[in-house]
C-alpha positions in Angstrom: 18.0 22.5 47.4 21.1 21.6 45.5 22.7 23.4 43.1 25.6 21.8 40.4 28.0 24.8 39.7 29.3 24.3 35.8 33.0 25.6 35.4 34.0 28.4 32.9 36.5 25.8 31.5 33.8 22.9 31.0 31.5 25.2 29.0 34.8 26.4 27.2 35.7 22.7 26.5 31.5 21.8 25.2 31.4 24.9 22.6 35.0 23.5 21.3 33.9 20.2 21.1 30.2 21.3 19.1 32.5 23.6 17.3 34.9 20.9 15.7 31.8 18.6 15.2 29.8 21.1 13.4 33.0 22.0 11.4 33.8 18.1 10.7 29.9 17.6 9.8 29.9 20.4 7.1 33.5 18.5 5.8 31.3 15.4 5.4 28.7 16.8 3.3 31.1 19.0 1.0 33.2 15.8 0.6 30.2 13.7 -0.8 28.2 16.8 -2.6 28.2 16.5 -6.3 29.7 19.2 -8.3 30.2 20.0 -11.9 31.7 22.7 -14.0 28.4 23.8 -14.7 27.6 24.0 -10.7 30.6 25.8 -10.2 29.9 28.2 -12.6 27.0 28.9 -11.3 27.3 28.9 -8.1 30.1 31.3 -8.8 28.3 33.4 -11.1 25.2 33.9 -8.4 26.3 33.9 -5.1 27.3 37.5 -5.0 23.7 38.9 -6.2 22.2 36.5 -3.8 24.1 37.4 -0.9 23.5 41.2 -1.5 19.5 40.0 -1.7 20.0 37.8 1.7 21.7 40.7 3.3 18.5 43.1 3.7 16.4 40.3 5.4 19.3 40.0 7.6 19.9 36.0 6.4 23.0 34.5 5.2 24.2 32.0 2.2 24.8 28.9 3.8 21.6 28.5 6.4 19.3 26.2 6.5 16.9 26.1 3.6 13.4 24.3 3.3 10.9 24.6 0.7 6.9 24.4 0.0 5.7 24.2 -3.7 2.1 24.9 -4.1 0.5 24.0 -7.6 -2.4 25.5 -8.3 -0.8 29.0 -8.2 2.4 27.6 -9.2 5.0 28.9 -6.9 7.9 27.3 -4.9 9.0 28.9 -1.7 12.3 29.2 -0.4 12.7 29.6 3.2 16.1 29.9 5.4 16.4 29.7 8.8 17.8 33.0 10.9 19.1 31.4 13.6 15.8 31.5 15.4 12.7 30.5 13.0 12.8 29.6 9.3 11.9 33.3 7.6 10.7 33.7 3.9 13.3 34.4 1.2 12.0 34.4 -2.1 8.8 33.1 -3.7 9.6 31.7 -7.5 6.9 31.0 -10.5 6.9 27.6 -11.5 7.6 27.5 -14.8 5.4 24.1 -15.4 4.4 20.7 -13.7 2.5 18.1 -15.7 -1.1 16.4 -14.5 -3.8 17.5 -12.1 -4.2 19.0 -8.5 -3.7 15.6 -6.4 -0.7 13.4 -5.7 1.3 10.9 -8.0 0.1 7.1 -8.2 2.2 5.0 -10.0 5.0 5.6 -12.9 3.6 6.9 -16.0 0.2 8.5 -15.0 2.0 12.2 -15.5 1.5 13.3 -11.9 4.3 15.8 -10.4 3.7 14.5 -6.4 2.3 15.7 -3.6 3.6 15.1 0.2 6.7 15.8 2.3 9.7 15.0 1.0 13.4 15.8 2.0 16.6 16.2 0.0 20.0 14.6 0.9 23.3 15.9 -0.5 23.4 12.6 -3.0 20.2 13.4 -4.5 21.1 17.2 -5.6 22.4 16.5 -9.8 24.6 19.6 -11.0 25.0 17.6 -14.4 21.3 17.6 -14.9 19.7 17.3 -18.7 17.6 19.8 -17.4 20.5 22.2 -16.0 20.4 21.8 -12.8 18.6 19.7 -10.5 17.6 18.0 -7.3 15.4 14.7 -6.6 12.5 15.3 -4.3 13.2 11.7 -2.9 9.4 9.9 -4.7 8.6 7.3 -3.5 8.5 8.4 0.4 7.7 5.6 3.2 3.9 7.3 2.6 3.7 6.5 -1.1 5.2 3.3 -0.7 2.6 2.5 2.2 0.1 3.0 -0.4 1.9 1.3 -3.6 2.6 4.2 -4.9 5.7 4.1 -7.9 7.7 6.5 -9.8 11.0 7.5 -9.4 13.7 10.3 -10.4 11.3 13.2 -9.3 12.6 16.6 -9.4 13.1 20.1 -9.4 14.9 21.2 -12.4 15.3 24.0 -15.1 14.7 24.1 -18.7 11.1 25.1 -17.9 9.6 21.4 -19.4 7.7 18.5 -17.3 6.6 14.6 -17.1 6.0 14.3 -13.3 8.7 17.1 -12.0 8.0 20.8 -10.5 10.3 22.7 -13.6 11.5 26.7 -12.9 12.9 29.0 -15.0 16.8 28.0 -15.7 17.8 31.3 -13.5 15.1 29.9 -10.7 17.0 27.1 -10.2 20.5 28.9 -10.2 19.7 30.5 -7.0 17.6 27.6 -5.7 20.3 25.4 -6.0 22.9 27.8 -5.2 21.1 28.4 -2.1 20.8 24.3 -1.4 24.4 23.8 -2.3 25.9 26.5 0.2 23.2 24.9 2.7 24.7 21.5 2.7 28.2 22.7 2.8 27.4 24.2 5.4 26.6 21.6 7.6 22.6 21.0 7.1 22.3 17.2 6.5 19.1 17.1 4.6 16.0 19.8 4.1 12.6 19.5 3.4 10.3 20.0 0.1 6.7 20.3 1.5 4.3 20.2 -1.8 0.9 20.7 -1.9 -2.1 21.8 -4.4 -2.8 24.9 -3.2 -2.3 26.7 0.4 -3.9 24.9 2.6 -6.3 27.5 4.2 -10.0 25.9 5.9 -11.5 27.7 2.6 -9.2 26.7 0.0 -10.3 23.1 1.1 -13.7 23.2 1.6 -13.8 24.4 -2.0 -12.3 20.4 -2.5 -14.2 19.1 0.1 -15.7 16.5 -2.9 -13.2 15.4 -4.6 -11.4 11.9 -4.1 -8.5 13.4 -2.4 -10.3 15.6 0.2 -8.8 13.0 3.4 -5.7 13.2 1.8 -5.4 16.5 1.8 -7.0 17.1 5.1 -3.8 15.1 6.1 -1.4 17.1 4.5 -3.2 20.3 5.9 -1.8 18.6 9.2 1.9 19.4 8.4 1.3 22.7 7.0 -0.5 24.4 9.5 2.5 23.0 11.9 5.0 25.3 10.1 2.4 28.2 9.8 2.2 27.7 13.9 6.1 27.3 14.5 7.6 28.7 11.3 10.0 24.7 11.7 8.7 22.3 9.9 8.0 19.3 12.0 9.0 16.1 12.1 7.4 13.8 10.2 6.5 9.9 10.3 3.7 7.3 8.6 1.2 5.4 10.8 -1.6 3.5 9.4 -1.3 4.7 6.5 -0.9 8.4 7.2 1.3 11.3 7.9 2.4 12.0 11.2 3.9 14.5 12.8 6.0 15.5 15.9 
């Protein structure tokens, strides 16, 4: 059998290189982050509480975040990777969303969405009416599939709603403290999972006759993927539906 011996000096050379473009990645998203005075205040104000808090789960300011909001018990997740597996941080009350359990049709109807959703560094808003804020990123390829329409969906403070998922004005401070030092950091994008209520076989069998019951049973995919692999997948639309991978 053959055998390719790799040189000390090669694997010296790849770490350097994934060193310098990791470095220049997190330059990129710091340079095109929004920031305000309020942000920086903030951020300022609540990063030294919230590293002390990260520190005894052993997790850092600045890793990788992803979040699931659930709205029937009203509570939005915050999740940051270890290095390994995405481990749970902090739970936070929802201070209000507006409409029923189900996802958002069209603009107007009141509906705060349901699906998966992701969050660039152009769609976080640190000069928010409501505080602070990020854009969940409605409509998604899904909702457009199905002709759904809305726009300028978020998660904000100021604990008031017409569509959006609104915390408590010191929830958000740490949510979007935490977002911010992810992006600059390095992390390109992260994930909002939403749904109506954890998505056990119980929990929707208790639905199983309501309108949204397929939908659901879709979305049910994608969250028992993360409870398998604690990552959340990657995620697709085919005929009409969420995939993942």
């Amino acid at each position: 059998m053959n055998t390719t011996k790799i040189s000390p000096s090669f694997i010296r050379t790849t770490v350097a290189v994934l060193a310098v473009t990791c470095a220049m990645a997190a330059l990129l998203w710091s340079s095109t982050l929004p920031s305000s005075p309020r942000s920086r205040e903030v951020i300022n104000r609540v990063s030294p509480s919230l590293r002390n808090s990260l520190n005894q789960k052993r997790l850092k300011l600045g890793a990788p975040i992803f979040i699931r909001i659930f709205k029937q018990s009203r509570y939005l997740e915050v999740w940051l990777c270890d290095g390994r597996e995405f481990v749970l941080f902090k739970s936070y009350p929802i201070c209000t969303y507006s409409g029923q359990l189900g996802p958002k049709i069209r603009a107007g109807d009141g509906q705060s969405p349901e699906g998966f959703y992701f969050v660039t560094p152009q769609r976080m808003n640190p000069s928010s009416q409501f505080h602070l804020s990020f854009d969940i990123g409605f409509p998604n390829a899904y909702d457009r599939a199905h002709g759904r329409t809305g726009s300028y969906l978020m998660v904000h403070g100021d604990c008031v709603s017409i569509g959006c998922y609104a915390m408590t004005d010191a929830g958000i401070e740490e949510i979007y403290t935490l977002a911010d030092a992810a992006f600059r950091n390095g992390q390109s994008d992260f994930k909002v999972h939403i749904f109506p209520f954890r998505m056990t076989v119980e929990n929707l069998n208790v639905h199983r006759d309501s309108k949204w019951f397929e939908f659901w049973k879709n979305l049910k995919e994608g969250y028992d993927w993360f409870e398998r692999e604690r990552r959340p997948p990657s995620i697709d639309v085919a005929k009409f539906r969420y995939v993942f991978k």
